[in-house]
C-alpha positions as CSV (number, residue, x, y, z in Angstrom):
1,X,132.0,107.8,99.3
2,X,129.0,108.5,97.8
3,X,125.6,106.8,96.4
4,X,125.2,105.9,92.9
5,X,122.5,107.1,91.3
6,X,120.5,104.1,89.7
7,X,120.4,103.9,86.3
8,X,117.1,103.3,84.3
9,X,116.7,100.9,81.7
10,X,116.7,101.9,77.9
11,X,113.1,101.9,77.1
12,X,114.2,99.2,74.1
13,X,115.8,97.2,76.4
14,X,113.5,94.4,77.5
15,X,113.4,93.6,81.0
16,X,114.6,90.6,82.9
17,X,113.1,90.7,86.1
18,X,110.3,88.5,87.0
19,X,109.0,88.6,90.5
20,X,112.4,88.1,92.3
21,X,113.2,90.6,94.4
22,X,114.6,94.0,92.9
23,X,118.2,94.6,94.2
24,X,118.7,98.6,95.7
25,X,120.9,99.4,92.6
26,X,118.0,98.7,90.0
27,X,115.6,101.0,92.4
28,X,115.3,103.5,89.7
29,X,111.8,104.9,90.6
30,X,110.1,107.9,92.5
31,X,106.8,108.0,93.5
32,X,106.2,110.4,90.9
33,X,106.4,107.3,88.6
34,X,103.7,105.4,90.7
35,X,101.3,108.2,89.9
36,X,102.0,108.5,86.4
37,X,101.2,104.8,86.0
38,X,98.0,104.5,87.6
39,X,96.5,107.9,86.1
40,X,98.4,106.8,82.9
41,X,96.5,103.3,83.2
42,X,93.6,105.0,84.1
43,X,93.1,108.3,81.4
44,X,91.4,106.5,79.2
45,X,88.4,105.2,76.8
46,X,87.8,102.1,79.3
47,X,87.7,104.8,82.3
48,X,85.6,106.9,80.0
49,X,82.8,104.2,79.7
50,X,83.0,103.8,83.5
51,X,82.2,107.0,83.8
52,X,79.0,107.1,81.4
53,X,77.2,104.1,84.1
54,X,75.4,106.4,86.5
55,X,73.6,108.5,83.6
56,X,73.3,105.0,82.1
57,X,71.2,104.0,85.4
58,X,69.2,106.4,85.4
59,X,70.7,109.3,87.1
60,X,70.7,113.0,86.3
61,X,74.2,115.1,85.8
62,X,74.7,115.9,89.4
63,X,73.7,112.9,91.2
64,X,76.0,111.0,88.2
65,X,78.9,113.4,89.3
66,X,78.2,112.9,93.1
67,X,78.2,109.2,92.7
68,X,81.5,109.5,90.7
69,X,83.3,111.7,93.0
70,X,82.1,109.0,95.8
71,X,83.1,106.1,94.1
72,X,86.8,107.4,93.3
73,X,87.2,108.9,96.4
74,X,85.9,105.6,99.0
75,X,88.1,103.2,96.2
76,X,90.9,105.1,96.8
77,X,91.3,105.4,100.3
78,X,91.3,101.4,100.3
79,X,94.2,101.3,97.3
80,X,96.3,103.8,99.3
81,X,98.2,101.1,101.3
82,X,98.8,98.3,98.5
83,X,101.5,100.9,97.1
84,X,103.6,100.3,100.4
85,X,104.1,96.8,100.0
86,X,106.5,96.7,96.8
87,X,109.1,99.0,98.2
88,X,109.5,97.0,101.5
89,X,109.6,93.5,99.6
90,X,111.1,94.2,96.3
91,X,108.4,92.0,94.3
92,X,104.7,92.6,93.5
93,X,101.9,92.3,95.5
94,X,100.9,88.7,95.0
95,X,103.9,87.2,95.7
96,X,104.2,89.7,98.7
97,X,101.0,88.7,100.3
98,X,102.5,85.5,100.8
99,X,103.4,87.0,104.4
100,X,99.8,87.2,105.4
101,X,98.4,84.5,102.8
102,X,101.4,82.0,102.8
103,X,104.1,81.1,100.4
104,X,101.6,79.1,98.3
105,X,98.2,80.8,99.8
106,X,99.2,83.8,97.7
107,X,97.7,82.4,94.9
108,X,94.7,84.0,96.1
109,X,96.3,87.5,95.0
110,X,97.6,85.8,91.5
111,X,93.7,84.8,90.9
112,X,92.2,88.3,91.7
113,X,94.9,89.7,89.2
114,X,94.3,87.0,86.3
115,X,90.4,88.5,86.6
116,X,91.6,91.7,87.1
117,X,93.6,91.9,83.8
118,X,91.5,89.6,81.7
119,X,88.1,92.0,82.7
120,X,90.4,95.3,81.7
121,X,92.4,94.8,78.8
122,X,89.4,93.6,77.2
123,X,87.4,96.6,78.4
124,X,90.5,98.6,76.8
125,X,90.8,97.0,73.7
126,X,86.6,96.7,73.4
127,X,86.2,100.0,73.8
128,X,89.1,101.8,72.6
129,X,88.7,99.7,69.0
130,X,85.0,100.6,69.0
131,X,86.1,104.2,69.3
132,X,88.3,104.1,66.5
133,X,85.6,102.0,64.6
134,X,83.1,104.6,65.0
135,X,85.7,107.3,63.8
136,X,86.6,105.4,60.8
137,X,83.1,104.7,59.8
138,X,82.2,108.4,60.0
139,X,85.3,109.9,58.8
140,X,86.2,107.5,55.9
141,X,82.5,106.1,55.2
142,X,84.0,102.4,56.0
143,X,80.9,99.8,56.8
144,X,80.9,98.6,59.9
145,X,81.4,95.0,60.2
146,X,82.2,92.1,62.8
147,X,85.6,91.8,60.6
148,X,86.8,95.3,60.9
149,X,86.2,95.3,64.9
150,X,88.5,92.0,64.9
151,X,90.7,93.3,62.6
152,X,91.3,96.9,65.0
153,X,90.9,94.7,68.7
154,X,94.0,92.8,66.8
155,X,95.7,95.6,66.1
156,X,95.4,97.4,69.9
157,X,96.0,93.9,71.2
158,X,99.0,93.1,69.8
159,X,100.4,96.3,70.4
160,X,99.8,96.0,74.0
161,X,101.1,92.5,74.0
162,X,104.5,94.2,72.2
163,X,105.1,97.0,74.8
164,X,104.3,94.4,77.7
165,X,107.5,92.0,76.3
166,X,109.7,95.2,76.5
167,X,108.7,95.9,80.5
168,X,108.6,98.0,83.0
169,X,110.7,101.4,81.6
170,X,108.6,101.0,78.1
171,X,105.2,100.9,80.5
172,X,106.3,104.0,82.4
173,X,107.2,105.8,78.7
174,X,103.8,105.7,77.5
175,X,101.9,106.2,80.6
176,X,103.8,109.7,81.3
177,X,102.7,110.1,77.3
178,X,99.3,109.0,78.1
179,X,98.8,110.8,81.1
180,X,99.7,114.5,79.7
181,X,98.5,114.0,75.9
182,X,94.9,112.0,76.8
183,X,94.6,114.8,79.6
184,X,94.6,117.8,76.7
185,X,92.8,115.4,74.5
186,X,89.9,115.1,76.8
187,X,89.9,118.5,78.0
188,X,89.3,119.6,74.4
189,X,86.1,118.2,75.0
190,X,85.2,121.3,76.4
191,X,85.3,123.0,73.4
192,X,84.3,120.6,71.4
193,X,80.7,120.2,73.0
194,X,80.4,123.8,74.0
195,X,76.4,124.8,74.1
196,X,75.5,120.8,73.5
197,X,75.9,120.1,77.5
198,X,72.6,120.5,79.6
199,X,74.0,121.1,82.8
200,X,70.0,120.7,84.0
201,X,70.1,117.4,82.7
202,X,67.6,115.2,84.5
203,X,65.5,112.2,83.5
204,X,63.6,112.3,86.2
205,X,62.9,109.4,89.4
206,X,61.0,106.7,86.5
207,X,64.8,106.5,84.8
208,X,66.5,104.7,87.9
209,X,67.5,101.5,87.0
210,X,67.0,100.1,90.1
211,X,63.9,101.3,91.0
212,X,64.8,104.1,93.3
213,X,67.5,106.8,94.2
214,X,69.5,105.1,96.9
215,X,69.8,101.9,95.3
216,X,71.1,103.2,92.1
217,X,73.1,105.3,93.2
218,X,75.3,102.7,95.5
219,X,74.9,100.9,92.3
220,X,77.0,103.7,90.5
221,X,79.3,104.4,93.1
222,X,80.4,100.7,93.2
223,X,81.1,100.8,89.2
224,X,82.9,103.7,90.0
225,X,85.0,102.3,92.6
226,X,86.2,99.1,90.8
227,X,88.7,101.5,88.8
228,X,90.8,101.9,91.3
229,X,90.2,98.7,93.5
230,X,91.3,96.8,90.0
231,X,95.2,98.4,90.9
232,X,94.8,96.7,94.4
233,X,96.9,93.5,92.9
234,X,99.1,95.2,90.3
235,X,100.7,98.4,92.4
236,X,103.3,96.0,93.6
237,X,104.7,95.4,90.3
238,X,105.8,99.0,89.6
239,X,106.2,100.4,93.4
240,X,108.9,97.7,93.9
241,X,111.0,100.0,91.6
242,X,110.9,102.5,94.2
243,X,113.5,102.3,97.0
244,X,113.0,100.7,100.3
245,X,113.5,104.1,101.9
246,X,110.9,105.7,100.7
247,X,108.3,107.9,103.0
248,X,105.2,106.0,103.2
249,X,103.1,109.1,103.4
250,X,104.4,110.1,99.6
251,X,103.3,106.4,98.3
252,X,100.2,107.4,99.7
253,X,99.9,110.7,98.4
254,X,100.9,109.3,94.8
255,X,98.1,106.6,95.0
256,X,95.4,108.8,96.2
257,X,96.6,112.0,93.8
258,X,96.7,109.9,90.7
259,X,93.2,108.3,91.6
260,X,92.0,111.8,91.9
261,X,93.4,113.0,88.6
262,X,91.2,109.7,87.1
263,X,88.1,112.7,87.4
264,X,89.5,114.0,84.0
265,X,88.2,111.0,82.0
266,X,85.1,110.1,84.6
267,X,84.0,113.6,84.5
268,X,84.3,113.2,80.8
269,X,82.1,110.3,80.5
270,X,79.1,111.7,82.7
271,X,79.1,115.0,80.7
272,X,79.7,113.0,76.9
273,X,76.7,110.6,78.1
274,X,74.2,112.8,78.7
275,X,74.6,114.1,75.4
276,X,73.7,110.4,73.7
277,X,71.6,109.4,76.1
278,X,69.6,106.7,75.2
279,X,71.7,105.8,72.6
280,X,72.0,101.4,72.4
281,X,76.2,102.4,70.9
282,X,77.5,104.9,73.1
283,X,81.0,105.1,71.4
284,X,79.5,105.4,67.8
285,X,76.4,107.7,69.3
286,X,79.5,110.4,70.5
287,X,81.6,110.3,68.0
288,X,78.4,111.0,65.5
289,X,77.6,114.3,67.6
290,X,81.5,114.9,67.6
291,X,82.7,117.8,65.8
292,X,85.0,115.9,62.6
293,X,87.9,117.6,64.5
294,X,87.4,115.8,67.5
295,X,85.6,112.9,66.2
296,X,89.7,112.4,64.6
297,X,91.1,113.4,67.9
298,X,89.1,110.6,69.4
299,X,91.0,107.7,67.7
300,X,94.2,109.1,69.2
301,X,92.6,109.2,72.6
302,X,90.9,105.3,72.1
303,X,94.4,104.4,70.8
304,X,96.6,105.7,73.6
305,X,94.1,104.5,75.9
306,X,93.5,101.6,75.1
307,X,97.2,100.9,75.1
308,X,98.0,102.1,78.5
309,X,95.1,100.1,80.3
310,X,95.8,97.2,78.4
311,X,99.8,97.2,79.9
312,X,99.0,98.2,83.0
313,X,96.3,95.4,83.3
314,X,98.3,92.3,81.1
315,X,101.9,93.4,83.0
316,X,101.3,92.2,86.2
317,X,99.4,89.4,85.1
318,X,102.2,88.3,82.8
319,X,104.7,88.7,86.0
320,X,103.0,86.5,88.3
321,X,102.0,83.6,86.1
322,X,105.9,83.5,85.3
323,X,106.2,82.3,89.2
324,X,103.2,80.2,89.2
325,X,104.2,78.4,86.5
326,X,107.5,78.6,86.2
327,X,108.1,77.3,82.9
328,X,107.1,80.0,81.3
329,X,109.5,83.5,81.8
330,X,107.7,86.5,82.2
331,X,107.1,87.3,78.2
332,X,106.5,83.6,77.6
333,X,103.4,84.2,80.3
334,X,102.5,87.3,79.2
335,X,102.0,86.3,75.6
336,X,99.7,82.9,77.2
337,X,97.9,85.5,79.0
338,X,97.9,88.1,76.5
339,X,96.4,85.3,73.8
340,X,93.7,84.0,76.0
341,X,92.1,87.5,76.7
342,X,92.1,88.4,73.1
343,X,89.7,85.0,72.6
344,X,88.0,86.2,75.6
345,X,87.8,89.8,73.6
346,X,86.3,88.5,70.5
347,X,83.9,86.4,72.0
348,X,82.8,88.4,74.7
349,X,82.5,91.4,72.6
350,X,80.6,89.9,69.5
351,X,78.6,87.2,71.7
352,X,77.5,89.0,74.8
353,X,76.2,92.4,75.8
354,X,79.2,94.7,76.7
355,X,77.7,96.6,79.4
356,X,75.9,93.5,80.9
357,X,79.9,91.8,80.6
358,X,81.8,95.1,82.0
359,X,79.3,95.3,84.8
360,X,79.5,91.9,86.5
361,X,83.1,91.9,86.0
362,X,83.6,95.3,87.5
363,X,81.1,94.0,90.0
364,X,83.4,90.6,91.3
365,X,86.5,92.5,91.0
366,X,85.4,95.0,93.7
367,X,83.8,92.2,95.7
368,X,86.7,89.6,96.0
369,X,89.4,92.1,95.8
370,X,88.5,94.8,98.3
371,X,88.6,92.1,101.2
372,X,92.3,91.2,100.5
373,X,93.0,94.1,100.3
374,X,91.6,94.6,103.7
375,X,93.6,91.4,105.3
376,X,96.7,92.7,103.8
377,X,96.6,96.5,105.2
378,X,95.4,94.7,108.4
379,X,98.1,92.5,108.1
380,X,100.9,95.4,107.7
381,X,99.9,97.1,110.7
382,X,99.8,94.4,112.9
383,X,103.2,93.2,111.7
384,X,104.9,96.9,112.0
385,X,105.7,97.0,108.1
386,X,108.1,94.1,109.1
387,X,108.6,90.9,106.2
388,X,111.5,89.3,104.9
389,X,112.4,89.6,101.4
390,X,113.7,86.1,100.8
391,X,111.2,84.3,102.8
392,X,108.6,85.5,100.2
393,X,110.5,83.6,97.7
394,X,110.9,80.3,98.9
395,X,108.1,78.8,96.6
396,X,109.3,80.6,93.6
397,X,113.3,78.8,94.0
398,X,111.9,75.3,94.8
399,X,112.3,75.9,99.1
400,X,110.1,75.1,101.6
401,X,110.1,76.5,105.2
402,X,111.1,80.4,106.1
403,X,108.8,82.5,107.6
404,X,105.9,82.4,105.4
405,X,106.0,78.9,105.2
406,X,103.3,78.3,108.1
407,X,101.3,74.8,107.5
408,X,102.7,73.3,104.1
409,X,102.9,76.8,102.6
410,X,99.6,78.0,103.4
411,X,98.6,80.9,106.4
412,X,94.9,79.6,106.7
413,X,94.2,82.2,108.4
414,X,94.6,85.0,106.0
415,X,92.2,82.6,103.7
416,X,89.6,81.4,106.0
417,X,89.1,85.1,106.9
418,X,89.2,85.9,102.9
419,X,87.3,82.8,101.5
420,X,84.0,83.9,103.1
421,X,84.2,87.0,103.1
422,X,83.8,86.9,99.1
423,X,81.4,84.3,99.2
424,X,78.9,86.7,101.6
425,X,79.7,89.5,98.9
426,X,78.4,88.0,96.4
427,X,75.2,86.3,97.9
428,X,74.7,90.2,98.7
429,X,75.8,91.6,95.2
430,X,73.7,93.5,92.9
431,X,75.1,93.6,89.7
432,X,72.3,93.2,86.8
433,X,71.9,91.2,85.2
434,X,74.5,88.8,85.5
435,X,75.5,88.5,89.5
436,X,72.4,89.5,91.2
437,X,72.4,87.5,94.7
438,X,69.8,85.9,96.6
439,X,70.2,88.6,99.3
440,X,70.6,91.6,97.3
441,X,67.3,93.2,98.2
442,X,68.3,92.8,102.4
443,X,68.8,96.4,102.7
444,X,65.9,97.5,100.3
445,X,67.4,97.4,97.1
446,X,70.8,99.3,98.1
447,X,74.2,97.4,97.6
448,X,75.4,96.3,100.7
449,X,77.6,93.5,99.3
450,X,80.9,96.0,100.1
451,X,79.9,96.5,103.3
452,X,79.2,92.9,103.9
453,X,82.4,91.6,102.7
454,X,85.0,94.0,104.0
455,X,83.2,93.4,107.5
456,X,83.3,89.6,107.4
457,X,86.9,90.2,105.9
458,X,88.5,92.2,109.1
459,X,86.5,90.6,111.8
460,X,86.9,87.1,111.0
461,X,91.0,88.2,110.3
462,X,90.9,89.6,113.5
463,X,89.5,87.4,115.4
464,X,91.5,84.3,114.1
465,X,95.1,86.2,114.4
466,X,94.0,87.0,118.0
467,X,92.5,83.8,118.8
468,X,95.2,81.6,116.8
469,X,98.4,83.9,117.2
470,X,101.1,83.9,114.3
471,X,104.5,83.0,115.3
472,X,106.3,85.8,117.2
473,X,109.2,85.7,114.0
474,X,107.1,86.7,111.3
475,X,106.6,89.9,113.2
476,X,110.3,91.3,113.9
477,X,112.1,92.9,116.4
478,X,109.8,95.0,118.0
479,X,106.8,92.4,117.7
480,X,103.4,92.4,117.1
481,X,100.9,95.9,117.1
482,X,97.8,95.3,119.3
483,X,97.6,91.3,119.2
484,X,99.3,88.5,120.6
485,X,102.3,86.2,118.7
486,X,103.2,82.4,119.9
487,X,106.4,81.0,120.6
488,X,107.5,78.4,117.9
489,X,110.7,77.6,115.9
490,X,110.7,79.0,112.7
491,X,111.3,76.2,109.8
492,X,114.6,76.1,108.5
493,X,114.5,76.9,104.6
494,X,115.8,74.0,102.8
495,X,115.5,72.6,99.0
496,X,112.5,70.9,97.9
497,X,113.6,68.0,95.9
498,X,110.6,67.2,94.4
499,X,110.5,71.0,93.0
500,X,110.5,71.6,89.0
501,X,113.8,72.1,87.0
502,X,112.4,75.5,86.7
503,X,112.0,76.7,90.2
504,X,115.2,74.6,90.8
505,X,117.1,76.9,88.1
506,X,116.2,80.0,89.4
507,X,117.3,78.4,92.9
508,X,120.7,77.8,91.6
509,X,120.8,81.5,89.7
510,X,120.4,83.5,93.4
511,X,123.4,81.6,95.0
């Protein structure tokens, strides 16, 4: 007798899970799909704009491209393990921290991806509409106008809120478009701005933003790095296609490949901003010194862009709020989500300053995310990649007890160690002009407010799992790796009467 092979969904075919657990015959994905997502999610205008912050601050071409490289690289290495956890649990990563967080503690995870996908799919649709703005306007001579960038961030919106109803399999078709087509695109460039780069450029030590080198360059580097810290809550929600079996060391590799391959559209935006440097509109200012060829070929790069960073971002998002409140089905949430960000979009985009907006946002994402995900790799290692799939979903069918049930649903330790260890990061945080923190200036001007919070992060989780072991059954058969366990019954999982119709219904729908 032999395996079946498991079928992929029709792309058209919208998709019915939420975040209950994936059964082996729908595990239809290879890790080659995990990197096409997240360089998919990634090859685009809202990564290009990342990209154009160190020359922004101040820095010449190389140090811009040093603090790039830096940024990917360090972000990367901590994303690497939150690609392990959907395979092993079958669900995304909030509901899946609920082994180190609790049942109901995971909400912590569901928060950091609400910020997560509100901050980009309004960096996608701001900036991808502006592109296509500033293409119209020079191509077609159309006034620019606050009406025509509502009417285009309407357009890209909706269109993102469309492919997110369909699901997963219509996600995965346009990243693996996204991620060869916006890869040529951009690699045009080259041509396109052929003896306009000044690979000498340099605007000397009075340009740094911050005063100094050091400073703003940590400064850049952290930008950098909240690309890929912002997949940190959503790689859960398309590993948990993959099967169970899986190597670990190729959900690594795909992770830390695919964040790699996000150099095409950084790269891009440290070379295209030196060009318009000094320019208030950098997306108008480029497409003005754009070739018309190109300047066209733009609105195909904003548009593609802007819909595969707005996906991956409102997906997950969409997926999580269905469990949190479970009245509303996975497209029911994602259209709630998907409608507030677009309000969000408008008046963040025509009220504030963009930069000033993408830069604390990038700034708190990296801050409060980073440390979770430093409690949850902790928290796989000490527990031998060991968790129950149907103990993570007690909350979800209207249950109480299981193995993540801990104290009323909630592992304090996991959020006593996570709690401050944001806090810290942001009283160290240097994020102008919106978060700067009272301490900011402790290590002379550099940006220690990473450093800060993933230390208070895995020495207070440490220290509290060592001090105040977890119950020897949340860790398996072989027990725990380097610290102790406790000897206690685990709670019987039984139904929660005073749960909601709705978590009672999908209660009744698993038996």
């Amino acid at each position: 007798m032999t395996d079946i092979e498991p079928q992929r969904p029709r792309v058209t075919e919208v998709e019915q899970h939420g975040i209950d657990t994936i059964p082996a015959s729908e595990r239809h994905s290879r890790p080659l799909d995990l990197f096409r997502i997240q360089f998919g999610g990634a090859n685009t205008f809202a990564t290009v704009i990342l990209g154009t912050f160190p020359v922004l601050l101040g820095l010449s071409l190389w140090q811009s491209i040093a603090a790039t490289v830096a940024g990917v690289a360090v972000g990367a290495l901590f994303l690497m393990p939150m690609g392990l956890f959907g395979p092993l649990t079958g669900t995304n990563n909030a509901v899946a921290s609920g082994a180190h967080f609790g049942v109901r503690g995971r909400i912590v995870g569901s928060f950091l991806s609400l910020l997560t996908a509100i901050a980009f799919y309004s960096i996608s649709v701001w900036v991808s509409g502006d592109a296509v703005v500033g293409a119209l306007i020079r191509l077609a001579g159309v006034p620019d106008s606050d009406l025509l960038r509502g009417v285009v961030y309407a357009v890209l919106g909706a269109a993102v809120i469309v492919v997110v109803i369909y699901g997963y399999a219509f996600m995965l078709l346009v990243n693996k478009v996204v991620v060869v087509g916006n890869t040529l695109l951009i690699l045009l460039g080259a041509i396109a701005y052929s003896g306009k780069l000044d690979l000498g450029y340099d605007p000397g030590p009075s340009a740094y933003a911050l005063g100094s080198f050091w400073p703003t360059f940590v400064l850049s580097a952290l930008i950098v790095m909240g690309n890929p810290v912002s997949f940190g809550a959503f790689l859960g929600d398309w590993s948990r296609y993959i099967p169970a079996g899986t190597p670990p060391r190729r959900l690594l590799a795909a992770t830390f490949g695919a964040q790699l391959a996000t150099l095409v559209p950084f790269l891009f935006g440290v070379f295209t901003a030196t060009l318009v440097a000094g320019e208030a509109d950098y997306i108008v200012a480029l497409i003005n010194v754009s070739p018309a060829w190109y300047a066209l070929l733009l609105i195909v790069v904003a548009f593609l862009g802007g819909l595969s960073t707005g996906i991956t971002s409102l997906y997950g998002t969409g997926l999580d709020f269905s469990s949190v409140f479970p009245r509303l089905n996975r497209v029911q949430a994602s259209l709630v989500i998907g409608s507030l960000a677009f309000v969000f979009i408008l008046v963040g985009r025509l009220a504030f300053d963009l930069m000033a907006s993408v830069n604390a946002f990038i700034g708190a994402i990296v801050i409060c995310t980073t440390p979770w995900m430093i409690i949850m790799t902790i928290g796989y290692v000490v527990r031998r990649a060991h968790y129950r799939e149907s103990d993570l979903q007690v909350f979800n069918k209207g249950q109480t007890g299981g193995a993540y049930w801990f104290h009323k649903g909630v592992n304090w330790r996991g959020t006593a160690a996570w709690i401050p260890s944001a806090i810290v990061g942001l009283l160290f945080a240097n994020y102008p002009p919106l978060i700067e923190g009272p301490f900011r200036n402790a290590a002379g001007g550099v940006d220690i407010s990473l450093l800060v919070s993933i230390g208070t992060a895995a020495i207070t989780y440490v220290l509290l799992i060592v001090i105040f072991p977890e119950p020897r059954y949340v860790f398996g058969p072989d027990g725990p790796r380097g610290v102790p366990s406790s000897d206690s019954p685990m709670p019987a999982v039984v139904d929660d009467h005073g749960a909601g119709e709705h978590r009672v219904k999908a209660r009744a729908a698993t038996e």
